[in-house]
C-alpha positions as CSV (number, residue, x, y, z in Angstrom):
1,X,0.0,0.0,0.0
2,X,2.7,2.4,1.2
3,X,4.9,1.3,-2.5
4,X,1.4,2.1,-4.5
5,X,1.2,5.0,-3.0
6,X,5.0,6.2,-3.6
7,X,4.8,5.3,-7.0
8,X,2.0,7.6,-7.6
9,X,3.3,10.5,-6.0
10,X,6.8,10.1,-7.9
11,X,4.3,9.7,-11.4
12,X,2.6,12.6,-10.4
13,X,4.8,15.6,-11.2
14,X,6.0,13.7,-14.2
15,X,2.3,14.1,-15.3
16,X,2.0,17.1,-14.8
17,X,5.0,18.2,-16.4
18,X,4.1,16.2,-19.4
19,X,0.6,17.8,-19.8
20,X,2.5,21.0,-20.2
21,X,3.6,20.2,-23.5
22,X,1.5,21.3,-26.6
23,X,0.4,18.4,-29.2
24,X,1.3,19.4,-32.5
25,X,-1.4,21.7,-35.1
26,X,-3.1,20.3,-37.9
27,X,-2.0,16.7,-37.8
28,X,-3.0,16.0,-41.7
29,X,-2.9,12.7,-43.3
30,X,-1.3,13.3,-47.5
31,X,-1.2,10.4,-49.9
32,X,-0.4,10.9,-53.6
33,X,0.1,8.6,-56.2
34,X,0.4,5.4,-53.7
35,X,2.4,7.2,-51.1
36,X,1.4,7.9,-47.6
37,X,2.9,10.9,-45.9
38,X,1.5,12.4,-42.2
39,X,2.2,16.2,-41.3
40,X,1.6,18.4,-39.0
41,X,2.7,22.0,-37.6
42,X,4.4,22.9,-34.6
43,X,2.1,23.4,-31.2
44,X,0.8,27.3,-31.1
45,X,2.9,29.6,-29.4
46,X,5.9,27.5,-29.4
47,X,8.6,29.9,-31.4
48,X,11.8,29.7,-30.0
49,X,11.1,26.6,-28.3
50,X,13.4,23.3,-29.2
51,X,10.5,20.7,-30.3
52,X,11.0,17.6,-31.4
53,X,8.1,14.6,-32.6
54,X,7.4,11.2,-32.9
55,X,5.6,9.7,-35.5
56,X,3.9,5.8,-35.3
57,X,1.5,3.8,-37.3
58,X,-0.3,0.5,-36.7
59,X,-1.6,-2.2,-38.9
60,X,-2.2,-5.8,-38.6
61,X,-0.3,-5.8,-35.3
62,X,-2.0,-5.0,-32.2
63,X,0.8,-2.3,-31.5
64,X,2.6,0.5,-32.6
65,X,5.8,0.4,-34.6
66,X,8.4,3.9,-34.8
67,X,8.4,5.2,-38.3
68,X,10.3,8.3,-37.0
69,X,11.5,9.1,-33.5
70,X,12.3,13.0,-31.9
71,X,12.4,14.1,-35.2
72,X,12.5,18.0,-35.6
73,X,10.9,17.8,-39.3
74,X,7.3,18.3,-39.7
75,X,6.5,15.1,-41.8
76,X,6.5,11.6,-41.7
77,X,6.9,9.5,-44.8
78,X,5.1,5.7,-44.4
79,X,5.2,4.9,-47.8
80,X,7.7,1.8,-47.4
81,X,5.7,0.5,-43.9
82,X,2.3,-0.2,-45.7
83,X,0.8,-1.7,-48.4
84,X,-1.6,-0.6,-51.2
85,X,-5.0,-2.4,-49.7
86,X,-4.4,-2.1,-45.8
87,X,-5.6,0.0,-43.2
88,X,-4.0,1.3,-40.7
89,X,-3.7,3.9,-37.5
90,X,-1.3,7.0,-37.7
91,X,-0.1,9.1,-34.5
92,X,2.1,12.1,-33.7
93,X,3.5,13.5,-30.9
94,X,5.5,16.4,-29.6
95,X,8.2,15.9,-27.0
96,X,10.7,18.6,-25.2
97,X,13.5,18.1,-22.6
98,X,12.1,14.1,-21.7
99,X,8.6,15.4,-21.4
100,X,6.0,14.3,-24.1
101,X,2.3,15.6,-25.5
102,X,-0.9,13.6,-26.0
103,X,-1.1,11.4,-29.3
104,X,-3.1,12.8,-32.3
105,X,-4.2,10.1,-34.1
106,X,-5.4,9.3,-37.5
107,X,-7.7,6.1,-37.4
108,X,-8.3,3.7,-40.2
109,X,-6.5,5.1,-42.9
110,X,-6.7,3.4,-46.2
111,X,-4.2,3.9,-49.0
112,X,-6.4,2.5,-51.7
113,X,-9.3,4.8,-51.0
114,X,-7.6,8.5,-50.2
115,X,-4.5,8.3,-52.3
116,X,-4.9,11.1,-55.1
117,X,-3.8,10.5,-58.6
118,X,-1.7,12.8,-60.5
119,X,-2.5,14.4,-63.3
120,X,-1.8,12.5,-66.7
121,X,0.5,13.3,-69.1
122,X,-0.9,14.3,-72.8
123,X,0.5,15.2,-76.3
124,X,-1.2,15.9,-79.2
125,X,-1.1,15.5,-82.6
126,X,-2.7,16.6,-85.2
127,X,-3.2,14.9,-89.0
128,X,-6.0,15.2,-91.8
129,X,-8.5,17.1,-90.1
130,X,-8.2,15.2,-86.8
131,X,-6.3,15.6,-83.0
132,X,-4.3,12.3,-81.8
133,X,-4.3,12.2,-77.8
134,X,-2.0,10.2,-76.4
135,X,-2.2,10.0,-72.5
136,X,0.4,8.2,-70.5
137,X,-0.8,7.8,-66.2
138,X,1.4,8.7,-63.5
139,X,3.8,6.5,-62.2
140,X,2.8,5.1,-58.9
141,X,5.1,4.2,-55.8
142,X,3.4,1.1,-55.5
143,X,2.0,-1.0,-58.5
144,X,0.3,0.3,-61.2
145,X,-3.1,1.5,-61.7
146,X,-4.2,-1.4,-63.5
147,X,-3.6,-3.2,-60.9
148,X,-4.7,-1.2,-58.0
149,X,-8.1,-0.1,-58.9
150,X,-11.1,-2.1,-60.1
151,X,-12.0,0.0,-63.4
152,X,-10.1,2.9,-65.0
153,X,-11.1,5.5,-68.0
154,X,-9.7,8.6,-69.3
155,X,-12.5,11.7,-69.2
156,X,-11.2,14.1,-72.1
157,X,-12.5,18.0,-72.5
158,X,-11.7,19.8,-75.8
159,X,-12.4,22.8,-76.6
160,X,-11.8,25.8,-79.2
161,X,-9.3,28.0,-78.0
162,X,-10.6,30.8,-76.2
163,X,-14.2,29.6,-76.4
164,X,-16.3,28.7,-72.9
165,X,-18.0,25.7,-74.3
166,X,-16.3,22.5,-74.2
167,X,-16.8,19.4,-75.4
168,X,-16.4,15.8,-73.3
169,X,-15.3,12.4,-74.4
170,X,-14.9,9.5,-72.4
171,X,-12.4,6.7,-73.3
172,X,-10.9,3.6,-71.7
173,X,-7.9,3.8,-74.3
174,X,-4.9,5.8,-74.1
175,X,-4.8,6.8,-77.6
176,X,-7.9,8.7,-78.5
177,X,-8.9,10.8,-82.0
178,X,-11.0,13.6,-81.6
179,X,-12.8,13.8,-85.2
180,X,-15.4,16.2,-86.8
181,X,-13.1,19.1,-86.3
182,X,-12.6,22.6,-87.9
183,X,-9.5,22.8,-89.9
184,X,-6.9,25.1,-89.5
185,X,-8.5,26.5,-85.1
186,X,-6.4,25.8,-82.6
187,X,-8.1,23.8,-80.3
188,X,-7.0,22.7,-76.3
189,X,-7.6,19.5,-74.7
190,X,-7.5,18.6,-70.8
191,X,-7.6,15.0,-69.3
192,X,-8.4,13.4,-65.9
193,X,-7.7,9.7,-65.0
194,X,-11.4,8.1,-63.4
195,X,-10.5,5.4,-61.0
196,X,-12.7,2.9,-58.9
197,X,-11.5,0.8,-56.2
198,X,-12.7,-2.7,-55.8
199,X,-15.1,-1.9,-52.5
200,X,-16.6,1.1,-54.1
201,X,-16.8,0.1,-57.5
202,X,-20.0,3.1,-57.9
203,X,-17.7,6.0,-56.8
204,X,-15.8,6.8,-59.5
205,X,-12.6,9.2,-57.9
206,X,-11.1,11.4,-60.2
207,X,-7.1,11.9,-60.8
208,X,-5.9,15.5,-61.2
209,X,-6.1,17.2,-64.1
210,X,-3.6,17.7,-66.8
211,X,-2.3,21.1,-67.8
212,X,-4.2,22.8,-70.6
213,X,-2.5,21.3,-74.1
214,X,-3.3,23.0,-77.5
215,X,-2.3,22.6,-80.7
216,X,-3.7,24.1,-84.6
217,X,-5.6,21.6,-86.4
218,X,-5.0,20.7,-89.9
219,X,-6.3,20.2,-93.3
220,X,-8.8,17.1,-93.9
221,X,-6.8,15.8,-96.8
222,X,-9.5,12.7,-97.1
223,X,-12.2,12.7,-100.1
224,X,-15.9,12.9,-98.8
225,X,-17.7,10.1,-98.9
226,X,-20.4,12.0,-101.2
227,X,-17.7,13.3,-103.4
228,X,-16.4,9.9,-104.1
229,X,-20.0,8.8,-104.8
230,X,-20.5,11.8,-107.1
231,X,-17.7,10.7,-108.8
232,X,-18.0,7.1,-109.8
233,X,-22.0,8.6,-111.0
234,X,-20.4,11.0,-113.0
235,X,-17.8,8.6,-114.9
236,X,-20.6,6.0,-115.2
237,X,-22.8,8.2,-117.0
238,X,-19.7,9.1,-119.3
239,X,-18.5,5.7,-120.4
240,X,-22.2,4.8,-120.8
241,X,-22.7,7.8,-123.3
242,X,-19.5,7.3,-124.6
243,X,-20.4,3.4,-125.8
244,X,-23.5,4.6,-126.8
245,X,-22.3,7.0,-129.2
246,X,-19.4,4.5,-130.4
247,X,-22.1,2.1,-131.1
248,X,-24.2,4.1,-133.2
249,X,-21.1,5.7,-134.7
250,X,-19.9,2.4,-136.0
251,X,-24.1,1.5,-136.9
252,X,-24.2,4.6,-139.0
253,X,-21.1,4.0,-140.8
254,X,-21.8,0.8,-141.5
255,X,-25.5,1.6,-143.6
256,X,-23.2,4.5,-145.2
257,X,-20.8,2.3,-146.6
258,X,-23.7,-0.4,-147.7
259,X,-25.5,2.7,-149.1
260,X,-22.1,3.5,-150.9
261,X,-21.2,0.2,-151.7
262,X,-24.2,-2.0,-152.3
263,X,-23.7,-5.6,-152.3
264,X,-24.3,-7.1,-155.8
265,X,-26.7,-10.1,-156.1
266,X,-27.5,-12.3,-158.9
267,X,-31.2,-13.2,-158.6
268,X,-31.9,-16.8,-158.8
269,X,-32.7,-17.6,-162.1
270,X,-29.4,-16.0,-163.2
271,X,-27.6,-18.5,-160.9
272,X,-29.7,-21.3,-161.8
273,X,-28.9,-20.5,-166.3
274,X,-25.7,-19.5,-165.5
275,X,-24.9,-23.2,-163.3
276,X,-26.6,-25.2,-166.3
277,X,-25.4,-26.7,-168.8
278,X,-25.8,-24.9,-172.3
279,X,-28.3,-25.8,-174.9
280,X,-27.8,-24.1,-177.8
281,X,-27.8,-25.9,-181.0
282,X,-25.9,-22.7,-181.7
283,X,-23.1,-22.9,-179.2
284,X,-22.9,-26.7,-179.5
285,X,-22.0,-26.6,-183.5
286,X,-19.6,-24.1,-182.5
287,X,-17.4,-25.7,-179.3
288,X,-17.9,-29.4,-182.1
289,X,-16.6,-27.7,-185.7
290,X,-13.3,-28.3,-186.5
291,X,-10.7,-25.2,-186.1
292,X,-10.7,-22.6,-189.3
293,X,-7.3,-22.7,-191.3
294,X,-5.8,-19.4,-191.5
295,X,-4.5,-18.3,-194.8
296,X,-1.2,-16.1,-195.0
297,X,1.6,-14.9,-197.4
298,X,5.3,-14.4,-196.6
299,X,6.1,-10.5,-196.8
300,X,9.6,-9.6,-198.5
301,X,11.1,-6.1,-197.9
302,X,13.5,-4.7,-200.5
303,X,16.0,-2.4,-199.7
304,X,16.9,-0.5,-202.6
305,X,20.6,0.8,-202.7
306,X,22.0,3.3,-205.5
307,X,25.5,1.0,-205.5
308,X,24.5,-2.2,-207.0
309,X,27.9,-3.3,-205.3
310,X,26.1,-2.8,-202.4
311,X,22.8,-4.4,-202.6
312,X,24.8,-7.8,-203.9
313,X,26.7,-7.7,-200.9
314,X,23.8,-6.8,-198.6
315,X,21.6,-10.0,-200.5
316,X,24.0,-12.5,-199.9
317,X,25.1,-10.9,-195.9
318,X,21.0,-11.2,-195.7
319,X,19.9,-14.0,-198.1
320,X,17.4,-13.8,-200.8
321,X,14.4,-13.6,-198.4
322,X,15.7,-11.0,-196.0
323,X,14.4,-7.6,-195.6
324,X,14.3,-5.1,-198.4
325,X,13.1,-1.1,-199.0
326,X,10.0,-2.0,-200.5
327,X,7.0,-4.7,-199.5
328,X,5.4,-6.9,-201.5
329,X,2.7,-9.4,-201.1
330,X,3.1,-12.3,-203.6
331,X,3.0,-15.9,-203.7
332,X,6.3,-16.7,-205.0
333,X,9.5,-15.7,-202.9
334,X,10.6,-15.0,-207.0
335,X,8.6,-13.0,-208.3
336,X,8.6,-10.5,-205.2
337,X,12.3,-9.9,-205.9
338,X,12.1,-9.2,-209.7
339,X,9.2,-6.6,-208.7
340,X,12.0,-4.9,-206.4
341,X,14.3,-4.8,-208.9
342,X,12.1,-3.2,-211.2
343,X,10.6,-0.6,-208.2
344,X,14.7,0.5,-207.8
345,X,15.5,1.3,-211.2
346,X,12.4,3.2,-211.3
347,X,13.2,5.1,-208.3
348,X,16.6,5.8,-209.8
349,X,15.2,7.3,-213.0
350,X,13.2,9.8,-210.7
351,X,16.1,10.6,-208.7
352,X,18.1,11.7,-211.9
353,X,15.3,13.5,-213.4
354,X,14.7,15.5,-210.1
355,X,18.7,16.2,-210.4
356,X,18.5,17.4,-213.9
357,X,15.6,19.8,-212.9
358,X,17.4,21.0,-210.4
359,X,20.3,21.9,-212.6
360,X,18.4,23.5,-215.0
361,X,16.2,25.8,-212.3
362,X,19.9,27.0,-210.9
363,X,21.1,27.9,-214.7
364,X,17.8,29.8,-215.8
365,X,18.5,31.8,-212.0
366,X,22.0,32.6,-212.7
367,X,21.0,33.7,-215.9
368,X,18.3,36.0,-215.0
369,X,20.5,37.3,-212.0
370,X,23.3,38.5,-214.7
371,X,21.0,40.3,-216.9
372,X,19.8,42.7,-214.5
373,X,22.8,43.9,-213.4
């Protein structure tokens, strides 16, 4: 009795000089990305004063384990003492010169449900008329967010730039197109990661969002559908008129050049006289009678020359039936030669009488001429 009561008396002033000290301000629990971080601010009042703190955390054991002991900085990192899906119990105290405040705790803390997401990264790019958005998550300090949460999906705003009104998409990819765009407006996109964990699967918890990401828009270099369509009508209807006209192009030409150029035909009773065989008594005596004989008579041609030297030597160079001056037509090879001789001393007689008229036409002149002068 006497020891119980000693004990409390010596406990006593300890007490009470522990009470003295302040608990620390704004004990805050922070967890970002997977991490679990506790901070706090120094007690009110307390500038100038030499403070140090104690920081402890609980989980599946029954007790408390030291994460950080009389530590003068105002946070506590857990990250590395807990897991992604457990709960646990967080206290802090302050302590000065052996003497110690009252535990703040923070009860049933789960890393799953409070952690905050960062914001995602995006880039854009932009081709034929349309944005490309890739997004890329944060990386976490434990797992990965596939992993972690039941259901994940990407919540995309887009908007013209420097217009109010946006527009929102919602995708589970990562790679998203925004289409049925203006051409050539720049246009800004923001993105936010939606998470669910696998006890709240309803409440949908949204990451932070990304930074404001713009970009100009391009040309939509792809044909319209309608164009295309138009198109294909258009050459249809030009080969069709095109073989039209080819075909009664080559019609008309045709019936010109049968007009031009009528085909000849025999009629049938031609055909049929013309195939049979011929009965005239007429034609029949003819193709039996015997062949005509054909009378003729040797020609001689006499050359007359006015050296009868000559014509000897000519004669026998020729023979008696070769070719001579003058023609005659007689039965006997004979008597055609004596008729040439005779034609060639006739034809000599005029030759001299000519030359003796001649003479005489000079003379008479050349007289006439001398008399007048």
């Amino acid at each position: 009795m006497i020891r119980t009561l000693l004990s409390l008396l010596l406990l006593c002033p300890r007490a009470a000089a522990g009470g003295k000290v302040p608990s620390p301000e704004d004990v805050t629990v922070i967890s970002q990305d997977m991490g679990l971080i506790l901070k706090w601010n120094p007690p009110k009042n307390s500038t100038g004063q030499n403070f140090t703190y104690t920081a402890e955390y609980s989980g599946y054991q029954p007790f408390f384990l030291t994460v950080c002991g009389s530590t003068s900085s105002l946070s506590c990192d857990f990250t590395d003492m807990v897991s992604a899906f457990g709960v646990y119990d967080l206290r802090v105290r302050t302590e000065r010169e052996g003497n110690s405040s009252d535990w703040i705790v923070k009860e049933n803390i789960s890393l799953d449900k409070i952690t905050v997401i960062s914001a995602p990264g995006v880039k854009l790019q932009s081709r034929k008329g349309e944005i490309e958005v890739n997004i890329t998550g944060p990386t976490l300090k434990k797992s990965n967010l596939e992993e972690l949460f039941n259901s994940m999906s990407y919540r995309i705003r887009y908007w013209i730039d420097g217009q109010v009104e946006k527009k929102e998409l919602r995708a589970e990819q990562s790679r998203v197109m925004l289409q049925s765009l203006t051409p050539n407006v720049r246009y800004c996109v923001q993105v936010e990661i939606l998470t669910s964990s696998f006890t709240e699967e309803s409440k949908e918890k949204p990451s932070l969002p990304s930074n404001h990401t713009c970009i100009l828009n391009t040309e939509n270099d792809d044909v319209e559908l309608w164009l295309i369509l138009v198109v294909l009508l258009g050459s249809f209807v030009v080969v069709l008129v095109s073989v039209v006209l080819v075909f009664f192009a080559c019609w008309f030409s045709y019936k010109g050049f049968r007009f031009l150029h009528p085909e000849a035909k025999l009629p049938e009773h031609f055909k049929q006289y013309l195939c049979e065989r011929p009965k005239s008594s007429l034609f029949l005596a003819m193709q039996n009678s015997p062949q005509p004989e054909e009378r003729y008579h040797e020609v001689s041609i006499v050359q007359c020359l006015d050296d009868p030297s000559a014509l000897q030597q000519l004669q026998q160079a020729q023979g008696s039936n070769r070719t001579r001056p003058y023609a005659n037509i007689s039965p006997k090879p004979e008597d055609g030669q004596n008729r040439g001789e005779m034609l060639c001393e006739r034809e000599h007689r005029k030759n001299e009488e000519n030359a003796g008229r001649s003479v005489r036409q000079s003379g008479e002149e050349e007289m006439q001429r001398l008399l007048l002068q």
